[in-house]
C-alpha positions as CSV (number, residue, x, y, z in Angstrom):
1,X,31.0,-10.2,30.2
2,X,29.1,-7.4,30.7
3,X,28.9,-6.1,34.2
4,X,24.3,-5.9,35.2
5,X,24.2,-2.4,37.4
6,X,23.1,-3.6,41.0
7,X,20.3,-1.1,42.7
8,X,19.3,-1.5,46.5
9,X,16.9,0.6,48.2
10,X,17.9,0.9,51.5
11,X,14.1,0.9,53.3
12,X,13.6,2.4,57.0
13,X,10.3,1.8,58.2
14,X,10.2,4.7,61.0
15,X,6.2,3.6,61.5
16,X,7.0,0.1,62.4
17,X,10.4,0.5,64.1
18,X,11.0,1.2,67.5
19,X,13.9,4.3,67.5
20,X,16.2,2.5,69.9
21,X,16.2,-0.2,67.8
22,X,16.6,1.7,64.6
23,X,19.7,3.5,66.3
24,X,20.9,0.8,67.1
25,X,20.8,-1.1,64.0
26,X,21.8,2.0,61.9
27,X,25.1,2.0,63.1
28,X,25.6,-1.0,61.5
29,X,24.3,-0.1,58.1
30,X,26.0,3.0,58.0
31,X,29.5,0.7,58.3
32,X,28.0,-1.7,55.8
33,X,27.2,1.3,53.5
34,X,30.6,2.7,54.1
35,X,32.4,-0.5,53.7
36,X,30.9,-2.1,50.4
37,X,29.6,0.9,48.7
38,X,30.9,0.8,45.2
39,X,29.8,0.0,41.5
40,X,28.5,-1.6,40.2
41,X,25.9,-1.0,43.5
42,X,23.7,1.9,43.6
43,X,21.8,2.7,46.9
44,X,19.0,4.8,47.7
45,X,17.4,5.3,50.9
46,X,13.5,6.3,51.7
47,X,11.7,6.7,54.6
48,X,8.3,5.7,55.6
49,X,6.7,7.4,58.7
50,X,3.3,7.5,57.2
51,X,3.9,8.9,54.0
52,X,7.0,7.6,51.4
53,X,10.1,10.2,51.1
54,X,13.1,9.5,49.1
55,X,15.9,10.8,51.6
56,X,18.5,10.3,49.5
57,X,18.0,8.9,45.2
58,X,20.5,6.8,43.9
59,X,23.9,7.1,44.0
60,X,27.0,4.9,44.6
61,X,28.2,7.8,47.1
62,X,28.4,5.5,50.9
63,X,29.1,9.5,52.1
64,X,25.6,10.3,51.0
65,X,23.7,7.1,51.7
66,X,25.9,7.3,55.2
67,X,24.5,11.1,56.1
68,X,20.9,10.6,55.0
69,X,21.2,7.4,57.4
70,X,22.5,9.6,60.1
71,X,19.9,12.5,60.0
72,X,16.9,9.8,60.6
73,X,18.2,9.2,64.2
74,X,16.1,11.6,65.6
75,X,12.4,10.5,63.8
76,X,9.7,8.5,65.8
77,X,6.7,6.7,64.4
78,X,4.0,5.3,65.5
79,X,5.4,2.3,67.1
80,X,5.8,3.2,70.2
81,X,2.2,4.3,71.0
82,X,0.5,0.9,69.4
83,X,3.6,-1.1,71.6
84,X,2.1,0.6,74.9
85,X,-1.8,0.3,73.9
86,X,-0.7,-3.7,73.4
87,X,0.9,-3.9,76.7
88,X,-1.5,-2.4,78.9
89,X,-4.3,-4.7,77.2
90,X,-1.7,-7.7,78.3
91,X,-1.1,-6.6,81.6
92,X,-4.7,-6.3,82.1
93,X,-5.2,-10.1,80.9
94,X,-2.4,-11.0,83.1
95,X,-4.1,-8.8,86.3
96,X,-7.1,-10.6,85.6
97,X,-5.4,-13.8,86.0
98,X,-3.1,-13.2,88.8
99,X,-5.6,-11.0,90.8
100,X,-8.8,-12.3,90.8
101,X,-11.5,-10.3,91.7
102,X,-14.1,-12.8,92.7
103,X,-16.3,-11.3,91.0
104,X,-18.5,-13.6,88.6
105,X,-21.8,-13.5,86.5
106,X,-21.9,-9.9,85.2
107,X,-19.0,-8.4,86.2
108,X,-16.9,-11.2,84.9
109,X,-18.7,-11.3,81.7
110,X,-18.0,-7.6,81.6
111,X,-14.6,-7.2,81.8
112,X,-14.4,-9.5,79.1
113,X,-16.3,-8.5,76.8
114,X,-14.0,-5.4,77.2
115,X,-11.1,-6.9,76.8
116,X,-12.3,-8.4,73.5
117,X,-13.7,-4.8,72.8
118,X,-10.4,-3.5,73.1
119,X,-8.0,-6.4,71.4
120,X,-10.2,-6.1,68.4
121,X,-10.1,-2.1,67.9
122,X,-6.0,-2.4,68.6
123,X,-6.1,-5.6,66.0
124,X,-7.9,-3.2,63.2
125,X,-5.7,-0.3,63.9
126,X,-2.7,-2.7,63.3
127,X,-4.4,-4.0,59.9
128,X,-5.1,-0.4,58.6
129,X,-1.7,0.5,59.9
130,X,0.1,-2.6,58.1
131,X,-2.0,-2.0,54.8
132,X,-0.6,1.2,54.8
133,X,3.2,0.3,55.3
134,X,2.1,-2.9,52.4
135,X,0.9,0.2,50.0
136,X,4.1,2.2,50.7
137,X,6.4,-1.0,49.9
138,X,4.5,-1.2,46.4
139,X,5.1,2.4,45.5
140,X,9.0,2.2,45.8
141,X,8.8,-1.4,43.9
142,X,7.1,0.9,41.0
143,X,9.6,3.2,41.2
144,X,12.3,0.3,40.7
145,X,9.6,-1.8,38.2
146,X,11.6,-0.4,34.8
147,X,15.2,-0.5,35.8
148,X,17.4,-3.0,34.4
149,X,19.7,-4.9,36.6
150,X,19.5,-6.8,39.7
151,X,17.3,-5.0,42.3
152,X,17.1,-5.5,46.0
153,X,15.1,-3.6,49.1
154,X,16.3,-3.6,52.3
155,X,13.4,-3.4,54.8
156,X,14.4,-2.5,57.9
157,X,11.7,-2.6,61.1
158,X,10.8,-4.2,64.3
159,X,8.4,-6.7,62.4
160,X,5.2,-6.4,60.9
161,X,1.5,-8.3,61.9
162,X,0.7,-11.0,59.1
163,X,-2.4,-11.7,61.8
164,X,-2.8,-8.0,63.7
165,X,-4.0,-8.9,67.2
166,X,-3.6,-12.8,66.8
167,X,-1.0,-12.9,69.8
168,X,-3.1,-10.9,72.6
169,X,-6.0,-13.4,70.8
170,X,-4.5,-16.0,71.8
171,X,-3.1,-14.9,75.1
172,X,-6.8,-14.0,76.1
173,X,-8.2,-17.2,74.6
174,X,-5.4,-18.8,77.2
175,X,-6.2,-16.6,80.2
176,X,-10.2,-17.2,80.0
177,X,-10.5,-20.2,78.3
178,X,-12.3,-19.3,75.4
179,X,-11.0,-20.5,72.2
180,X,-13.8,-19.5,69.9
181,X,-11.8,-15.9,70.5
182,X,-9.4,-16.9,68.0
183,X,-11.7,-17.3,65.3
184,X,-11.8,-14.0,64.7
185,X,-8.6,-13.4,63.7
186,X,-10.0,-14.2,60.3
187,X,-11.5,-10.6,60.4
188,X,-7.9,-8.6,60.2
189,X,-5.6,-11.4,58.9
190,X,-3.2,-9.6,56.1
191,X,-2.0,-13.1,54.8
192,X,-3.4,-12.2,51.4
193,X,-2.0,-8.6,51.2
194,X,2.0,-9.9,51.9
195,X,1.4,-12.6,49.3
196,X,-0.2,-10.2,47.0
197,X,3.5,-7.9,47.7
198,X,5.6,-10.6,47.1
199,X,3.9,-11.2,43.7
200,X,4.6,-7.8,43.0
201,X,8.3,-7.8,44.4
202,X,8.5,-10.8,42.2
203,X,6.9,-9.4,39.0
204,X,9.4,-6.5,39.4
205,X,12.4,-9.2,40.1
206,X,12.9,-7.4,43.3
207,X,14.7,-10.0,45.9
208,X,13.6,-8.1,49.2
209,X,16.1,-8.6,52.5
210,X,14.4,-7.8,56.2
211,X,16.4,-7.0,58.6
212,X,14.5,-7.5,62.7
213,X,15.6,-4.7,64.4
214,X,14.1,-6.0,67.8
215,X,16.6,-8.5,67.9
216,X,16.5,-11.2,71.1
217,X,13.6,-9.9,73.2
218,X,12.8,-11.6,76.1
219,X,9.0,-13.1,75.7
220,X,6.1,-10.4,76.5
221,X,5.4,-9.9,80.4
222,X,9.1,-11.0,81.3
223,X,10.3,-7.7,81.1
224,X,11.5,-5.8,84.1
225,X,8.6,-2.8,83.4
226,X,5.6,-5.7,83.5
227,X,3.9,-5.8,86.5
228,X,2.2,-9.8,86.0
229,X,4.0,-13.1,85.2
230,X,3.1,-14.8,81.8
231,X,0.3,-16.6,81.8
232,X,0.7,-18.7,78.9
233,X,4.4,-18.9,77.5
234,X,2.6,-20.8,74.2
235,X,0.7,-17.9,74.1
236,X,3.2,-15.0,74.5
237,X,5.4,-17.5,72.1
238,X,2.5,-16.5,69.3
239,X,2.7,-13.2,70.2
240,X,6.5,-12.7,69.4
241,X,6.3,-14.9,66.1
242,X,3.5,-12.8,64.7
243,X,5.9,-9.8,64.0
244,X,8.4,-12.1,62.9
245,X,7.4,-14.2,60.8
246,X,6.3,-11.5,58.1
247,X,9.5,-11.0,57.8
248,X,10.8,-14.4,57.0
249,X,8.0,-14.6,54.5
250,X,9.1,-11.7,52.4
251,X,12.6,-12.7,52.2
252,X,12.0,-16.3,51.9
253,X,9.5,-16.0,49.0
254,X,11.4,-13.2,46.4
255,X,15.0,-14.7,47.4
256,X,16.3,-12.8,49.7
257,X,17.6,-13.3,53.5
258,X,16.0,-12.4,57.0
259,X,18.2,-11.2,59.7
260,X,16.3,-12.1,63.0
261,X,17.0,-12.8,66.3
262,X,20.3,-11.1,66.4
263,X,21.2,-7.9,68.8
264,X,23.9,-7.6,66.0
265,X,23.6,-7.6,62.4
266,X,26.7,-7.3,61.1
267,X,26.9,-10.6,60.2
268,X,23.6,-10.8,58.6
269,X,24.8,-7.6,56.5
270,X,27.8,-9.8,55.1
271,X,25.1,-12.2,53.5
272,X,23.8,-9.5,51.9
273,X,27.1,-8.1,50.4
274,X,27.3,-11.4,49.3
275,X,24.4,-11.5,47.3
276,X,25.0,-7.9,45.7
277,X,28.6,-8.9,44.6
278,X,28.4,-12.4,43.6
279,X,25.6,-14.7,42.6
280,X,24.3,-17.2,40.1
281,X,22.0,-16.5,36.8
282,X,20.0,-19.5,35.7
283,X,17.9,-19.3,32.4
284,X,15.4,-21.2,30.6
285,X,13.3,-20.3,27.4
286,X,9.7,-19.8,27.4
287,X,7.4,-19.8,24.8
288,X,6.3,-15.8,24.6
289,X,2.6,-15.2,25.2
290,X,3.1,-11.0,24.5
291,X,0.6,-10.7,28.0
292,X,1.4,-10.1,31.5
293,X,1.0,-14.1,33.1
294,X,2.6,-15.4,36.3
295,X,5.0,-18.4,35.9
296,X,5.7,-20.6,39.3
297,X,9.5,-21.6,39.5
298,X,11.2,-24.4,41.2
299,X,15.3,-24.9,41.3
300,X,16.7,-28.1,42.1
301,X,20.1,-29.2,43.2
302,X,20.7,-33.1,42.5
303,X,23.0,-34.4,45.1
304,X,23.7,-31.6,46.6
305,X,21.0,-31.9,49.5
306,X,23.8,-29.5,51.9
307,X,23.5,-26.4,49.9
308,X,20.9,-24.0,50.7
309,X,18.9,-22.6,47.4
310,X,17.6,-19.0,47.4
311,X,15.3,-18.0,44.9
312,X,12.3,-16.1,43.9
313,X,8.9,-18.6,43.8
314,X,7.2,-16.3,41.0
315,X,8.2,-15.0,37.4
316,X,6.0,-12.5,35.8
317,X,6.3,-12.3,32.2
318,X,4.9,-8.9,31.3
319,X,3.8,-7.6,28.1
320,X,5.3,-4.6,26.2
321,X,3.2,-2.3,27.2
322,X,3.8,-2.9,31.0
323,X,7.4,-2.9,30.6
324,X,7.2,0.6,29.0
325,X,4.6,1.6,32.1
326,X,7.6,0.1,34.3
327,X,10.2,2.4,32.4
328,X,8.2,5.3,32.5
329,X,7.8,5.1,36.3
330,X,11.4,4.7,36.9
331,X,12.3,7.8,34.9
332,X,10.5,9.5,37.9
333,X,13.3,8.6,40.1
334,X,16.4,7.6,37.2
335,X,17.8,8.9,34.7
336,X,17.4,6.8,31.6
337,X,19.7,6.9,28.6
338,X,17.1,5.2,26.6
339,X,15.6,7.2,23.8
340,X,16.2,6.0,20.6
341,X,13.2,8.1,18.9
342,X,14.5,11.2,19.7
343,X,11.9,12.1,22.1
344,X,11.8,15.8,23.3
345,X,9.8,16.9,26.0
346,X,8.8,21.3,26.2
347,X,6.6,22.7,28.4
348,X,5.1,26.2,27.7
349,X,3.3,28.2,30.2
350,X,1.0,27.0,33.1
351,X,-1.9,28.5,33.7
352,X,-4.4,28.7,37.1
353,X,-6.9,26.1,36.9
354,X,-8.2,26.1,40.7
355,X,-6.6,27.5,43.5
356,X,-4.2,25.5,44.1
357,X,-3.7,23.6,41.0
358,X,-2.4,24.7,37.1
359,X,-2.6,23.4,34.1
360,X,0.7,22.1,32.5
361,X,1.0,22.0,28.9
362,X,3.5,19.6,27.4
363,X,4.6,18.6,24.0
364,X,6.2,15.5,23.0
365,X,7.7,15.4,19.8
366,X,9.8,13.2,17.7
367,X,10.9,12.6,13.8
368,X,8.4,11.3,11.7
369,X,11.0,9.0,10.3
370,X,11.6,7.2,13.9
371,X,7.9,5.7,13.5
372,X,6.6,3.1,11.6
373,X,4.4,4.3,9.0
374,X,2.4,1.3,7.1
375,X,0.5,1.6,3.8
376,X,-3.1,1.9,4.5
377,X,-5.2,3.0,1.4
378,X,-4.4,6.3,0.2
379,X,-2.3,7.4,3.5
380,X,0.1,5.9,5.4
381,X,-0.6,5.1,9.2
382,X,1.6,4.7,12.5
383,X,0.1,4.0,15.6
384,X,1.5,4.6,19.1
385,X,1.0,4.1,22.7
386,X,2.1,6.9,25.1
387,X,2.6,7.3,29.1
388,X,3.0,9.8,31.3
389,X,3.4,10.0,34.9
390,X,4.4,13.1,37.1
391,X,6.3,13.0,40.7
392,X,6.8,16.0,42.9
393,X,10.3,15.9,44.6
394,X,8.0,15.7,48.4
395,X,7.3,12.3,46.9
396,X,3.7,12.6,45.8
397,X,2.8,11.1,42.5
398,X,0.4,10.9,39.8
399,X,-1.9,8.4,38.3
400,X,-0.5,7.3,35.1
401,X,-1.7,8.3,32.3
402,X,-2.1,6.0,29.1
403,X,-3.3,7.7,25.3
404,X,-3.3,6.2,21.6
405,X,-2.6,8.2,19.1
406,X,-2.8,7.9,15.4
407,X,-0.8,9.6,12.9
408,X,-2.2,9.1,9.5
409,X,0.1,11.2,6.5
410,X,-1.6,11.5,2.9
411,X,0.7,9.0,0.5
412,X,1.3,12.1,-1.5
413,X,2.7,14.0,1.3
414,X,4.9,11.0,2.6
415,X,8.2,12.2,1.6
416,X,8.3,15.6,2.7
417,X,6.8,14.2,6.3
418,X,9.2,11.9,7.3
419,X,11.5,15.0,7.4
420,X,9.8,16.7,10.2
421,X,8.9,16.3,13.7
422,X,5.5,15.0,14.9
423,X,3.8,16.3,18.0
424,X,1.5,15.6,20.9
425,X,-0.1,18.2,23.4
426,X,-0.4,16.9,26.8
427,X,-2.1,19.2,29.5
428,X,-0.9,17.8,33.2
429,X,-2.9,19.2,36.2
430,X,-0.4,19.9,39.1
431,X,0.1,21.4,42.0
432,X,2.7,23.7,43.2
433,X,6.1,22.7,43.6
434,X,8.6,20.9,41.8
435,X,7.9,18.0,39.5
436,X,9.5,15.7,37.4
437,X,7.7,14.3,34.5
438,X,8.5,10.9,32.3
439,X,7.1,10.2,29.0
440,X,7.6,6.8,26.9
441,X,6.0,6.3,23.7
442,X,5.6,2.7,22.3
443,X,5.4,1.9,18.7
444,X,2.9,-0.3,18.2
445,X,4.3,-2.0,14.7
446,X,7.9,-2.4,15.7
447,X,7.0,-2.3,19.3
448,X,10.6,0.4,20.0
449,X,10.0,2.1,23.0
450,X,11.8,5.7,23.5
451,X,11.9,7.7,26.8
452,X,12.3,11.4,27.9
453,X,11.9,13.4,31.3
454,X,11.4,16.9,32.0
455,X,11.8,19.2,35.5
456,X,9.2,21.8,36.1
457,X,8.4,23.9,38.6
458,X,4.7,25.3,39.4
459,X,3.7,27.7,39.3
């Protein structure tokens, strides 16, 4: 039986993650890493701290994966600034409540509308902030969208808002009675956007595993640095599971496993080993529709109500054409021994088109004989679909880019032509730097897709 390669992404979300925390947890990984390293398992490891960086590609090398884990011990993100504005908004709630000032009609009515001033503006910071980290998660599941084998992120953070603001909502809605407040947590709810990620992560047949780096924190304003007593314990209960239960979501709907409330996650880890070393494929047949549709998927056990089934909800079945856009976006990041048209990728020399940007030419070429070519009147026609996409090594990344192209031989000169090599003339606009660049072509008669990638620097 032939052994499926195995890719994880190993995902440290410096932006969401408080660095104690991540230290903390780290250590862990890094023994994980260490200990179960091995093919058929490939790990990469990125970065987010408000932009993507791959720290470290794949490899099935734990002392590489271990030291690009190490060097992130000393990055902070934005966590810690948004965790203080949310705290001093709480304690003022809870001052208000423990302290008050007597003071009615205006004054009253003033401080609150502050307080709602100020939960809402933290509420749409957190929203912008989690659409962000949402956007970043979809890049890297492009990146992994073509490669063949069973894929797998690794999110690890201190929990992400599906409802930014909801808890200090509700706490205030608590502390002043006023639970029309609450209502407007319609306005930065995010519900949509994770079940929009998990489609993708699904689509991709990504199984994504989150791992809570908080672990068992006490309930908000029982800490030893709050000044004021909870108010509400309901309340402050809300405010805990709204960073949690994000988490749980995401694993629960592609078929992975959340490690929460844990101080250690070693045990957690094992599960995951587990699932990257040994695991079930189920199959059915579906009638082939040739366009990308969504199919909903449900597993049942009979009589065995004691086991516990893990699985993604969503199956996308994706058309040819997306499956070579997949491919081609891997290439950016993988190597792919896949090129059975004999695609070859030159570049000749760039030249200035703005100040900081050149002009790339590339051909793509192949042998005429690699293509379909049908009968049409006097000439004969093959027709092709090609992409390209660029990535610079900082982690930026083009658009992709998607031509037709027609290649139409007089009958007459059909003999001698299927002897040569065909060719296509890109012209790439980049930047400086270093970039790779992934081309597939699709043959639109036999539908054989071939793929090539080429390093450049610019200028």
């Amino acid at each position: 039986m032939e052994i499926r390669p195995v890719y994880t992404v190993l995902y440290v979300d410096h932006e969401n993650l408080n660095p104690l925390d991540r230290n903390r947890v780290l250590r862990r990984v890094r023994e994980f890493v260490m200990d179960n390293l091995r093919p058929p398992v490939q790990m990469m490891v990125v970065s987010y701290d408000r932009s993507l960086k791959v720290v470290e590609p794949f490899t099935d090398s734990g002392l590489a994966i271990n030291d690009a884990l190490r060097d992130m011990t000393t990055v902070s993100g934005g966590k810690a600034d948004r965790d203080s504005d949310r705290q001093e908004i709480l304690e003022r709630i809870q001052e208000a409540v423990a302290e008050p000032s007597g003071e009615g009609g205006e004054g009253g009515e003033r401080l609150q509308m502050t307080l709602r001033q100020q939960i809402m503006a933290f509420a749409e910071e957190e929203a912008m902030s989690v659409n962000f980290t949402l956007d970043a998660l979809r890049e890297v599941m492009a990146l992994m969208s073509g490669l063949d084998g069973r894929k797998s992120i690794i999110y690890i953070s201190s929990g992400l808002s599906m409802s930014p603001g909801f808890g200090l909502m509700s706490e205030y809605a608590s502390a002043f009675h006023d639970t029309a407040f609450v209502g407007r947590r319609s306005q930065t709810d995010r519900t949509h956007a994770f079940q929009s990620l998990t489609s993708t992560a699904n689509g991709q047949d990504i199984s994504i595993y989150t791992i809570d780096a908080s672990g068992l924190n006490p309930l908000e304003g029982y800490g030893a640095d709050t000044r004021f007593g909870v108010t509400d314990p309901t309340a402050m209960s809300i405010g805990r599971k709204e960073y949690q239960d994000s988490l749980t979501y995401m694993a629960q709907q592609t078929g992975g496993q959340a490690i929460v409330n844990t101080n250690d996650v070693s045990a957690g880890l094992e599960l995951i080993r587990d699932d990257l070393f040994s695991y079930y494929s189920i199959g059915y047949t579906i009638s082939a529709t040739g366009d990308d549709r969504v199919h909903r998927i449900e597993v049942e056990l009979p009589g065995h109500s004691d086991y516990e089934l893990r699985y993604r909800r969503r199956f996308v079945e994706k058309s040819r054409e997306t499956q070579v856009q997949d491919r081609v976006f891997s290439s950016l990041m993988v190597d792919l021994a896949d090129n059975p048209m004999d695609l070859s990728l030159t570049a000749a020399s760039r030249v200035p088109a703005s100040d900081d940007r050149w002009t790339m030419p590339v051909r793509v070429s192949f042998p005429l004989s690699r293509v379909a070519l049908v009968p049409e009147g006097e000439d004969y026609v093959g027709r092709l679909v090609l992409f390209v996409g660029a990535r610079q090594v900082d982690g930026r990344q083009s658009d992709m880019q998607r031509q037709e192209h027609e290649i139409r031989i007089p009958a007459a000169q059909i003999e001698t032509a299927v002897g040569q090599r065909f060719s296509i003339d890109l012209q790439l606009l980049m930047g400086a730097g270093q970039h790779r660049v992934g081309v597939g072509v699709l043959d639109v008669v036999t539908r054989q897709a071939s793929y090539d990638r080429l390093i450049v620097t610019v200028p």
